[in-house]
N, C-alpha and C positions, 0 to 999 in steps of 0.2 A: 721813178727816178729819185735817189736818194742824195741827199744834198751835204756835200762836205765843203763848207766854206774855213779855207787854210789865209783868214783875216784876222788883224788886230779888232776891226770895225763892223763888220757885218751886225745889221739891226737884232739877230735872234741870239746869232751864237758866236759874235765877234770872239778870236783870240781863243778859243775853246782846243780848235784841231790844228793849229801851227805848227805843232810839231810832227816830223816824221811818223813816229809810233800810233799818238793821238791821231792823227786823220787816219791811218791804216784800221786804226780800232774801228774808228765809227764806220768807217768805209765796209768792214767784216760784219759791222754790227748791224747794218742798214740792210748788207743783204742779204744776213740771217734773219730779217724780220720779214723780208718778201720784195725789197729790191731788187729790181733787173736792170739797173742802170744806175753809175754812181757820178753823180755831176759833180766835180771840181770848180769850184773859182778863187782868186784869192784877189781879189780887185772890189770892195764892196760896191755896188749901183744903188744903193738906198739913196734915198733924199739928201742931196746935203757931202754927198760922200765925195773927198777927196781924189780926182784922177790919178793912175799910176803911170811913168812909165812900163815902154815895155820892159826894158830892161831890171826895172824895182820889179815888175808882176815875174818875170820868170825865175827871182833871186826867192821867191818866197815859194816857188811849184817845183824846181829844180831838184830841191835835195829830196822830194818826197813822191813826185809823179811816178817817176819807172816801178817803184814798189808797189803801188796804188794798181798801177795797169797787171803784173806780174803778180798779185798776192790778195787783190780785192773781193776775186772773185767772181765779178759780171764784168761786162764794157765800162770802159771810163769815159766820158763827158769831160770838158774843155770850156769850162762858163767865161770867154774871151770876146772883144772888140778887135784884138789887133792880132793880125795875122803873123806877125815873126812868133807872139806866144803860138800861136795855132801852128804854127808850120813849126816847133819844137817839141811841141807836143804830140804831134799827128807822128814825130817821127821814133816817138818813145812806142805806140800803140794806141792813143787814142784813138776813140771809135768813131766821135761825134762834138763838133764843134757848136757848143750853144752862144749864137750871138744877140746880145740883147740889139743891134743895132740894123741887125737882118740884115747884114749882107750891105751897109749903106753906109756907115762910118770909115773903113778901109778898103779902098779899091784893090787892094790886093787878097781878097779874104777869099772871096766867091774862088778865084782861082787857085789859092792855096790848097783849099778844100775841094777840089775836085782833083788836084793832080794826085792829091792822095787818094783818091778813093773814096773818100767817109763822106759821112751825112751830116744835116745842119739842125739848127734849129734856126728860123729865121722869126722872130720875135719884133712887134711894132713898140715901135716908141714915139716918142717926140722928146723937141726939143722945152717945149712950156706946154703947160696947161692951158686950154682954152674953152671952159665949158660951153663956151656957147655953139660949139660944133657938132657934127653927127658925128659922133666916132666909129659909129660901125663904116659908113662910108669913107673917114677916114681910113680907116685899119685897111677896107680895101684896095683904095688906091695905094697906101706903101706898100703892102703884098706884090699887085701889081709890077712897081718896080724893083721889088727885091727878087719876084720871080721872072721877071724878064735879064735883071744882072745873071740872075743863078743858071737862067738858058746860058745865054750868049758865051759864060766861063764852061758850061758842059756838065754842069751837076742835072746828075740826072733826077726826072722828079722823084723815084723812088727812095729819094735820098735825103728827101726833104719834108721836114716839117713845120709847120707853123703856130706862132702863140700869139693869142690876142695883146702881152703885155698886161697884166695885170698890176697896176701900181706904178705905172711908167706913165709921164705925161697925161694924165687923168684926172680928172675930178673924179670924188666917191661915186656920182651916180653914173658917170660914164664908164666907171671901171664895175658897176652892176650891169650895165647895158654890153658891155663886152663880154661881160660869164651869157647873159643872158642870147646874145649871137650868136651860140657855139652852131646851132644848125643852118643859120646865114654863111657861116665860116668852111663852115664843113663842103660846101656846095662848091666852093675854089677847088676840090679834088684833092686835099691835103692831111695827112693826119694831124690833129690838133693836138698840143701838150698845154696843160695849166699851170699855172706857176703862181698861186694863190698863198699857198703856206705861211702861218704866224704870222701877214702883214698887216698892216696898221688900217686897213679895209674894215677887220672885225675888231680895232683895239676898246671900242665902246663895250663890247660883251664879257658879261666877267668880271668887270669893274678895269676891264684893260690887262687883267693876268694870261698869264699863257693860256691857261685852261681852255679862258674866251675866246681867246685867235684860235686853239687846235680846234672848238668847235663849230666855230666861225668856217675855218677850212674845211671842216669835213664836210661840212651844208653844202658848201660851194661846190666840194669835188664831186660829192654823189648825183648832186644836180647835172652837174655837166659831163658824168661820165654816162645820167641815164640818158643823154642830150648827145652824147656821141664821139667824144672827146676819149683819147685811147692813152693818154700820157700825162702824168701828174709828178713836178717836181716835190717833193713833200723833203721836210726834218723828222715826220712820224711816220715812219713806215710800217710799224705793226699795230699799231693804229688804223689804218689805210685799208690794210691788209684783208683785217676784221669787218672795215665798215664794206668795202668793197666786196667781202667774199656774202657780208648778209642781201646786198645787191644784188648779187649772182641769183642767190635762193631765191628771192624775193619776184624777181624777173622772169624766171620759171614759166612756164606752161606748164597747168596741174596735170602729170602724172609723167614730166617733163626729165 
């Protein structure tokens, strides 16, 4: 999943793809590198970041969505809390509604998302940090209720997937214990996606430059994709690509 954030603000690459042209590039570009999915957000969820309304978030996706879905290349992604973007979007062509709030912030989402058709990503968060918790047993119980809303609306499970949250409501070591779950995780019945990429997780390696977060990410994703994990939100998709495809070999059965 190739990440096109259309933000002033976004922590990697705020302001970069705002424009029409700009995000369709990177959008071509991501999945000429080996993207199969191109996630859209324009609302930053970093630390610190500013809520949009809905009506601010769709005035920045609007002029550039329909061409995204029509010219991308793969399925488009929908990185949304509020269901009026989701249900404007779902009706351009989006495939897949990624919500960082799983399904628990807008009572109206779960059902937006099933009357069309598409799939979720249901993603744990919280509200504050509390190291002194079990977060995996956290992370279970909101599944629990996000997968119980996603019955009751009719989203069917194959429709659905789930993210630990990486850098959501966390302390560092809790959000090591969350990569480190992914076969806890897996056991809900769910495909898992990672959404690790360039955060501030690995910003000690490197001296804090990108280099450090890319290779901080790549640790994290190989780890978890030998751990079972089938979905990685990434900014480096050929990158990914490579480390992913030495994976494959590597995995092999000799004469395999």
């Amino acid at each position: 999943m190739g990440i096109v954030n259309v933000t002033p603000d976004s922590f990697s690459d705020g302001g970069l793809y705002a424009t029409r042209a700009a995000a369709l590039a990177q959008a071509k570009k991501l999945v000429g590198a080996g993207a199969d999915i191109v996630d859209v957000g324009a609302e930053s969820t970093r630390p610190g970041h500013t809520p949009l309304t809905a009506k601010e978030e769709w005035a920045r996706l609007e002029p550039l969505l329909a061409a995204l879905v029509a010219e991308a290349g793969a399925p488009v992604s929908i990185d949304t809390y509020k269901s009026e973007t989701a249900r404007r979007s779902l009706a351009l062509g989006v495939s897949l509604v990624n919500d960082v709030w799983g399904l628990q912030r807008d009572p109206l989402m779960a059902h937006t998302i099933a009357e069309a058709g598409a799939a979720v990503v249901i993603m744990h968060n919280r509200e504050t940090t509390d190291p002194e918790i079990d977060i995996v047993t956290d992370m279970k119980r909101f599944f629990d209720r996000s997968l119980d809303i996603a019955r009751r609306a009719g989203l069917p499970q194959r429709h659905i997937l789930l993210d630990p949250g990486i850098g959501f409501g966390k302390s560092r070591e809790q959000n090591y214990a969350a990569l480190r779950a992914v076969p806890e995780l897996l056991k809900l019945g769910f495909p898992l996606l990672i959404g690790v990429s360039r955060k501030s997780l690995f910003k000690e390696l490197g001296d804090g430059a990108l280099e450090g977060r890319l290779v901080g990410t790549l640790a994290a994703n190989l780890l978890a994709a030998r751990d079972g994990a089938q979905v990685f939100r990434v900014h480096d998709a050929a990158e990914h690509r490579a480390a992913f495809e030495v994976l494959r070999i590597l995995s092999m059965r000799p004469g395999g």
